[in-house]
Backbone atoms as SQL, in Angstrom:
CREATE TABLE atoms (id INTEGER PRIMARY KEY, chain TEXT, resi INTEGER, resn TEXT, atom TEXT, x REAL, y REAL, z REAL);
INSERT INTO atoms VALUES
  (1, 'A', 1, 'UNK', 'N', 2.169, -17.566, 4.548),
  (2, 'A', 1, 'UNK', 'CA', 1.725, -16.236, 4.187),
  (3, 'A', 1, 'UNK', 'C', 0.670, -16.348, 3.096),
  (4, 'A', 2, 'UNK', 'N', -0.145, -15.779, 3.261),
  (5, 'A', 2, 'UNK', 'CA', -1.578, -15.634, 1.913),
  (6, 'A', 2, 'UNK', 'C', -0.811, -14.829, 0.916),
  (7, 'A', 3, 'UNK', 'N', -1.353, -15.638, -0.349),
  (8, 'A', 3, 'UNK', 'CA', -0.334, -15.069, -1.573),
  (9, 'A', 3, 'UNK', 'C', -1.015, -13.634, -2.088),
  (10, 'A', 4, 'UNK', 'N', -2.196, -13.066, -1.558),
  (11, 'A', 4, 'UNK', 'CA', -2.673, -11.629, -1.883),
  (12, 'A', 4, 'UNK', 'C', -1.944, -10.742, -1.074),
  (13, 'A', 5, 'UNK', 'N', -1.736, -11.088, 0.101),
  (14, 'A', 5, 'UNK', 'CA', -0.778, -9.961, 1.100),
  (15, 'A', 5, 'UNK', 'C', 0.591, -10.249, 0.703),
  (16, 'A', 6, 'UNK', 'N', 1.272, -11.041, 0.045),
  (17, 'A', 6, 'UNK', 'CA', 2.548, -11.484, -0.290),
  (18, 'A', 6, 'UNK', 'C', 2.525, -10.265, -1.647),
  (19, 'A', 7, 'UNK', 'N', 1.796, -10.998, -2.465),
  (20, 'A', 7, 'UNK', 'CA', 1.722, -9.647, -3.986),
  (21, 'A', 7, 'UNK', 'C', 1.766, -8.522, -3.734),
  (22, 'A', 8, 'UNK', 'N', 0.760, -8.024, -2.623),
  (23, 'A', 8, 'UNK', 'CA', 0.774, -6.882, -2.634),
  (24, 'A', 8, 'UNK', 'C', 1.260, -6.133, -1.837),
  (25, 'A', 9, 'UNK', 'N', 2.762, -6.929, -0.578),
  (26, 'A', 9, 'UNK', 'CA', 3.883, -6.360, 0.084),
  (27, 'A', 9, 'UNK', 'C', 4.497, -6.363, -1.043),
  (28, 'A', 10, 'UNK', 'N', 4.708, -7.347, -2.263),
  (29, 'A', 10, 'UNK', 'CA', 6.106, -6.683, -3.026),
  (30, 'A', 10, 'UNK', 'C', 5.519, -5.932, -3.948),
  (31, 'A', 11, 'UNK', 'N', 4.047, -5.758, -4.252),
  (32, 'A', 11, 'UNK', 'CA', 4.219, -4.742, -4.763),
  (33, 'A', 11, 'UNK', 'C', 4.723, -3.082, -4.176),
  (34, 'A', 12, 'UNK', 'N', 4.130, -2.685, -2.999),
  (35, 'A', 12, 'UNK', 'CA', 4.705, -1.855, -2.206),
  (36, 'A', 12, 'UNK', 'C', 6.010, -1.502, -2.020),
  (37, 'A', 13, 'UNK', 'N', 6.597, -3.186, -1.942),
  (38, 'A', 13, 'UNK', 'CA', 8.718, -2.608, -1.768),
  (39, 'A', 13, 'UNK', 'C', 9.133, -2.524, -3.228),
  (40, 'A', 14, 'UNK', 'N', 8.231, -2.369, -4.397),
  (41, 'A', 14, 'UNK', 'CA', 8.673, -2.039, -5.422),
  (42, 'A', 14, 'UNK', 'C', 8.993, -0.265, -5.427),
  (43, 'A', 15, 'UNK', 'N', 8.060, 0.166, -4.915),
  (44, 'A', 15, 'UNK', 'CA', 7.571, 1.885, -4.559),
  (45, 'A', 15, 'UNK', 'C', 8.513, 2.548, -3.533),
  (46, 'A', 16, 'UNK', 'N', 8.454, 1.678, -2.547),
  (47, 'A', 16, 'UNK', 'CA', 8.601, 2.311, -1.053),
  (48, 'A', 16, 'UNK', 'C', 9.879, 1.351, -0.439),
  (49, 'A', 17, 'UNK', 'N', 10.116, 2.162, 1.014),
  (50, 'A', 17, 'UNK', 'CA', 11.198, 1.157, 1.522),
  (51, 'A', 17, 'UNK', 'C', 10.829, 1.448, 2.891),
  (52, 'A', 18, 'UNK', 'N', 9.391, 2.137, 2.839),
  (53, 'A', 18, 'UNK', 'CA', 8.467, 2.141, 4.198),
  (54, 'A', 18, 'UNK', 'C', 6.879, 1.304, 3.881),
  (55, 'A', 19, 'UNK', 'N', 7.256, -0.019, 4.091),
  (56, 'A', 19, 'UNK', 'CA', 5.704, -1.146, 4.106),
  (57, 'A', 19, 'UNK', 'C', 5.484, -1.670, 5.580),
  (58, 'A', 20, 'UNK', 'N', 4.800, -1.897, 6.290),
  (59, 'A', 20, 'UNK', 'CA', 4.359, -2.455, 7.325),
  (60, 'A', 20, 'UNK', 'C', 2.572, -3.210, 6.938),
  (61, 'A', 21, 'UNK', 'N', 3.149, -4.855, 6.914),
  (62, 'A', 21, 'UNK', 'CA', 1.932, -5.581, 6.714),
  (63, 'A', 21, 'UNK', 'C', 1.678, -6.539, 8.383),
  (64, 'A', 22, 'UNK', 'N', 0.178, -6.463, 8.031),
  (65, 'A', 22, 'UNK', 'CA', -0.109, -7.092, 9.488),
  (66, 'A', 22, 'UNK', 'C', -1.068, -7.997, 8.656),
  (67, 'A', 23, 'UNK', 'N', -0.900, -9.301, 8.710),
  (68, 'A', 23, 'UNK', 'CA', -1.448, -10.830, 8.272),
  (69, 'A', 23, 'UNK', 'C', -2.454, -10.905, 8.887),
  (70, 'A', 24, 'UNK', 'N', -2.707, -10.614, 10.186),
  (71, 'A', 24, 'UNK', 'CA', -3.799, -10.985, 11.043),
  (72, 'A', 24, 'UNK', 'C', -4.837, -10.172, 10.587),
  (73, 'A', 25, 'UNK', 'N', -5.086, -8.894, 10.007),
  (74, 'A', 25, 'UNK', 'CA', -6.184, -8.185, 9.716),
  (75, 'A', 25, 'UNK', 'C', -6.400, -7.958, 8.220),
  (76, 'A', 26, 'UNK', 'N', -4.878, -8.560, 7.317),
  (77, 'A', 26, 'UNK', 'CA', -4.818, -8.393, 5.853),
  (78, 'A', 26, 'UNK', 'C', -4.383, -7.155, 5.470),
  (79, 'A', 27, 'UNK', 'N', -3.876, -6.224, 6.138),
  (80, 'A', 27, 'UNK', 'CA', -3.677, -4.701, 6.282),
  (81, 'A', 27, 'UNK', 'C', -2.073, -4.311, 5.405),
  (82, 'A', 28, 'UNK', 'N', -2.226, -3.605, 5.094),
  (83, 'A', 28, 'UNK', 'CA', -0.796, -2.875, 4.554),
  (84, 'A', 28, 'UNK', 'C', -0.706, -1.239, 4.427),
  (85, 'A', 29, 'UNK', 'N', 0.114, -0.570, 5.169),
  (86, 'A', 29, 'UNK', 'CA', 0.622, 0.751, 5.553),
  (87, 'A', 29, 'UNK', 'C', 1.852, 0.938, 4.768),
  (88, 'A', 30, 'UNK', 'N', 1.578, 1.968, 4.114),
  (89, 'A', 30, 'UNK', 'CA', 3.097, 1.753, 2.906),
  (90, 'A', 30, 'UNK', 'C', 3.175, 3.520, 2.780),
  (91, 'A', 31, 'UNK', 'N', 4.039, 4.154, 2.688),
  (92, 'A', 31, 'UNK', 'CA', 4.923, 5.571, 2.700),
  (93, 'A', 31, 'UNK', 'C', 4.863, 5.260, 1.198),
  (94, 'A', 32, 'UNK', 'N', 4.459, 6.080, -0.288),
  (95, 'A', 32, 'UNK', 'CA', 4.640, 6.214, -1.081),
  (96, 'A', 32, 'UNK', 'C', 5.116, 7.315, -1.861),
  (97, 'A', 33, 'UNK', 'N', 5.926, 8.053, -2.698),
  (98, 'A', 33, 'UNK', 'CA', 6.148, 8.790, -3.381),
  (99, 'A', 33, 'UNK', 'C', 4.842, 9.191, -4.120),
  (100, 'A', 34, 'UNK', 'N', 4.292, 10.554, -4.413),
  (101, 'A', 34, 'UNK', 'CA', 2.593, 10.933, -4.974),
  (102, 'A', 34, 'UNK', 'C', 2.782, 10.264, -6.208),
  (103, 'A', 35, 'UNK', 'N', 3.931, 10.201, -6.826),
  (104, 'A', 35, 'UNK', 'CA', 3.761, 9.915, -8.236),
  (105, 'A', 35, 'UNK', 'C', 3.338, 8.713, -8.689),
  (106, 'A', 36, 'UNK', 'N', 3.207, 7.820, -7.706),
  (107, 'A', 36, 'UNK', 'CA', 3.137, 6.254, -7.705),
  (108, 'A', 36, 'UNK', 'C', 1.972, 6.216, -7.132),
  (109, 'A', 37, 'UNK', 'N', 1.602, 7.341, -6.717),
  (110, 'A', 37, 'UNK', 'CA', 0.370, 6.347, -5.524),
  (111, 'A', 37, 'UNK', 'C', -0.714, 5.955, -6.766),
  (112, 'A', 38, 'UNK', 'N', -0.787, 6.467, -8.097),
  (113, 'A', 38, 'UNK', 'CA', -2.202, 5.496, -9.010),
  (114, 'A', 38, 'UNK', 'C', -1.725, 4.309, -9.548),
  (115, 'A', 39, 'UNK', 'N', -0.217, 4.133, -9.822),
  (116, 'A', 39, 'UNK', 'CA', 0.132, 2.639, -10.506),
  (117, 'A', 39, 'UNK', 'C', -0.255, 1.917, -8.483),
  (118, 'A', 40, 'UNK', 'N', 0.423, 2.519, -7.470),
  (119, 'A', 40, 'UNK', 'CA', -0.200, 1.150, -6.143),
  (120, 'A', 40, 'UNK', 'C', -1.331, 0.699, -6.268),
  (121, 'A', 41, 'UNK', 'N', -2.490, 1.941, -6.345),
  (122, 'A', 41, 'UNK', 'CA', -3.540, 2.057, -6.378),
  (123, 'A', 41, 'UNK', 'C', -4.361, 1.910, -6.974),
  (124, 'A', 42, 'UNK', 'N', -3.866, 1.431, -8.027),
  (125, 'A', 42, 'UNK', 'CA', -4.604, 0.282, -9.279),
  (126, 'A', 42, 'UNK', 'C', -4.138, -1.004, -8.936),
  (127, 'A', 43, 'UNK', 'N', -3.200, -1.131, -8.504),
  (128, 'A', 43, 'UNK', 'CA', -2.939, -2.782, -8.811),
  (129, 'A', 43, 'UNK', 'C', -3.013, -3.295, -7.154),
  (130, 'A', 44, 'UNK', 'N', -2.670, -2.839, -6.291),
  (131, 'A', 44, 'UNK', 'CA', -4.024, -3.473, -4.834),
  (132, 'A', 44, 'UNK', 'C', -5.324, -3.614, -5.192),
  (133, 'A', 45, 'UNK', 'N', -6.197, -2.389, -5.808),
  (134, 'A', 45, 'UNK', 'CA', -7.484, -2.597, -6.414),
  (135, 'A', 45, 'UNK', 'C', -8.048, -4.102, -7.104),
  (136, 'A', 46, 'UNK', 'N', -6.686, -4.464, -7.497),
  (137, 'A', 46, 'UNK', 'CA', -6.846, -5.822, -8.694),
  (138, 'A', 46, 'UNK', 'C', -6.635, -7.253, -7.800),
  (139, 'A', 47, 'UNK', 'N', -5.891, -6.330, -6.920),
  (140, 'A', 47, 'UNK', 'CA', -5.733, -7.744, -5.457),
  (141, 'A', 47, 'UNK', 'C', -7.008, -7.537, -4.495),
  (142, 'A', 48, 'UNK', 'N', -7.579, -6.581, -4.767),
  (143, 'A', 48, 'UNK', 'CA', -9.293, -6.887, -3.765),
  (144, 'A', 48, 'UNK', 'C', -8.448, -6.360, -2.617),
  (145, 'A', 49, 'UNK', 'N', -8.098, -5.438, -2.447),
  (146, 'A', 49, 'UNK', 'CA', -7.600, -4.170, -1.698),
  (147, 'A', 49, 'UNK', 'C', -8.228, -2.714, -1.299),
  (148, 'A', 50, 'UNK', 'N', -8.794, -2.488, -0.726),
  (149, 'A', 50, 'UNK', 'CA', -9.361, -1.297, -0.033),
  (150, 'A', 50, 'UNK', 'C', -8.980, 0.100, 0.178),
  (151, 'A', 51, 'UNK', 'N', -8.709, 1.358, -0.239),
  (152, 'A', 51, 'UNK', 'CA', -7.709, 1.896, 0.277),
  (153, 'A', 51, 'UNK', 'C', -8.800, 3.009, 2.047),
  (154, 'A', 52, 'UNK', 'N', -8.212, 2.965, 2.634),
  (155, 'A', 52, 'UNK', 'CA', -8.976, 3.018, 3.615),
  (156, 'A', 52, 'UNK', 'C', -8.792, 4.846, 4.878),
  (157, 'A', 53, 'UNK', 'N', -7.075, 5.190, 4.242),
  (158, 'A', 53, 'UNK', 'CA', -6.702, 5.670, 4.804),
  (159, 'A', 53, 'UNK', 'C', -5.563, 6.546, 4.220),
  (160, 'A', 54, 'UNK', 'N', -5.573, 7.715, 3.696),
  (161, 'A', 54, 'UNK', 'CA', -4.748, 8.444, 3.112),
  (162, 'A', 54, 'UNK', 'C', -3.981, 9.954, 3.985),
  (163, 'A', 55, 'UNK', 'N', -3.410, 9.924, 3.659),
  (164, 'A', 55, 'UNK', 'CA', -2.682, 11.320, 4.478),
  (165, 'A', 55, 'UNK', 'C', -1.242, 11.912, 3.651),
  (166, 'A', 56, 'UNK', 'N', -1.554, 12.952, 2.993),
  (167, 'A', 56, 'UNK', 'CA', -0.378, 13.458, 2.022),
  (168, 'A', 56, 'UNK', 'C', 1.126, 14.370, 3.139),
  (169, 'A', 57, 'UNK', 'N', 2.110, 14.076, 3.214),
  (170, 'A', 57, 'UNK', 'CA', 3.247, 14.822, 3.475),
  (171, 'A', 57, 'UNK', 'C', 4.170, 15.553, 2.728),
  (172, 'A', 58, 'UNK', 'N', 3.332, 16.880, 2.685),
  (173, 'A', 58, 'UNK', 'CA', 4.606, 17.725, 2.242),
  (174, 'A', 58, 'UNK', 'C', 5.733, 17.909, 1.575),
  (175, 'A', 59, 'UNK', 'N', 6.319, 17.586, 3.083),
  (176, 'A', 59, 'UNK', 'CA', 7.856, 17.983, 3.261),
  (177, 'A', 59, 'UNK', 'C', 8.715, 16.921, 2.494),
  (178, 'A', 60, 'UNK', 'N', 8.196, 15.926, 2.030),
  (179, 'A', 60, 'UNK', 'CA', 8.975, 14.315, 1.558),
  (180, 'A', 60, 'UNK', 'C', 7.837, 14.418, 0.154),
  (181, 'A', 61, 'UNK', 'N', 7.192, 15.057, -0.377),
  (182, 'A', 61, 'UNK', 'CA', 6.404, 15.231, -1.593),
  (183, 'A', 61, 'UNK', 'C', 5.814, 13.934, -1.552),
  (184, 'A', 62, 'UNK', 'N', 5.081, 12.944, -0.420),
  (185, 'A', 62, 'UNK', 'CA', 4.648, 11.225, -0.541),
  (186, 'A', 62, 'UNK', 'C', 3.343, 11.559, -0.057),
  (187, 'A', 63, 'UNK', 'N', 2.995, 9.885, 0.165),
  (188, 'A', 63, 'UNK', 'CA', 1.701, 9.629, 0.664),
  (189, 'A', 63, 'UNK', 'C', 1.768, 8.498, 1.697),
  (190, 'A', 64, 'UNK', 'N', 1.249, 8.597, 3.098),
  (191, 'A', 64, 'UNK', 'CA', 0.350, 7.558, 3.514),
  (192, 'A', 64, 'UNK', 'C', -0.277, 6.589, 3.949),
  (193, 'A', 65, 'UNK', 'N', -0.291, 5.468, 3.261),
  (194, 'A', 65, 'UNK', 'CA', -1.725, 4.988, 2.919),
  (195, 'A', 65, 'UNK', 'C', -2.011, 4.014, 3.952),
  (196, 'A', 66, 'UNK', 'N', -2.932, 3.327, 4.266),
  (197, 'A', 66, 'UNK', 'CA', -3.299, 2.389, 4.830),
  (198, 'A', 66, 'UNK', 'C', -4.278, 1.239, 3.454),
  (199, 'A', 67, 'UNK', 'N', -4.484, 0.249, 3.628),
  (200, 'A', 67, 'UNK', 'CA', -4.970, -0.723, 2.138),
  (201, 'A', 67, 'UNK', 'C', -5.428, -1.915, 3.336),
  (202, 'A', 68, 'UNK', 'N', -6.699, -2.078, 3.038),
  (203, 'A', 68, 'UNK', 'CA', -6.880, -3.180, 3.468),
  (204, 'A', 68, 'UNK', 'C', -8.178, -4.650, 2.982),
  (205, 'A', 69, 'UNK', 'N', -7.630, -5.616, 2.993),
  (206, 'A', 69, 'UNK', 'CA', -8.016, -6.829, 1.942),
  (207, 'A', 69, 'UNK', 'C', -9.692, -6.355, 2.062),
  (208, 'A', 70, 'UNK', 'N', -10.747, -6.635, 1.067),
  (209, 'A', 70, 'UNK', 'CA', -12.011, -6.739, 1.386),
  (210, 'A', 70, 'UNK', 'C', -12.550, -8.068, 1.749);
């Protein structure tokens, strides 16, 4: 496993207990709580992380995201 997609799956299961990483494209899809999404979203930033894809839900007060390596 590449140790940037490794960091930045646990950073995600620190947040969430919805991550889906795909190695082959460097990608990570993670369900976040809103309140978290600027501490994720600073520290993928610091792993050379992309955020590429956002979508807010409601009904569960979260986010989202799609992140992917540059």
């Amino acid at each position: 496993m590449n140790a940037s997609i490794g960091r930045g799956r646990w950073l995600c299961e620190e947040f969430s207990d919805y991550v889906v990483y795909d190695e082959s494209s460097d990608s990570i899809l993670v369900n976040i709580p809103e309140e978290y999404f600027g501490i994720v979203y600073r520290e993928l930033y610091k792993l050379q992380y992309v955020l590429v894809f956002k979508t807010r839900l409601r009904a569960t007060n979260s986010l989202t995201c799609t992140f992917i390596k540059e």
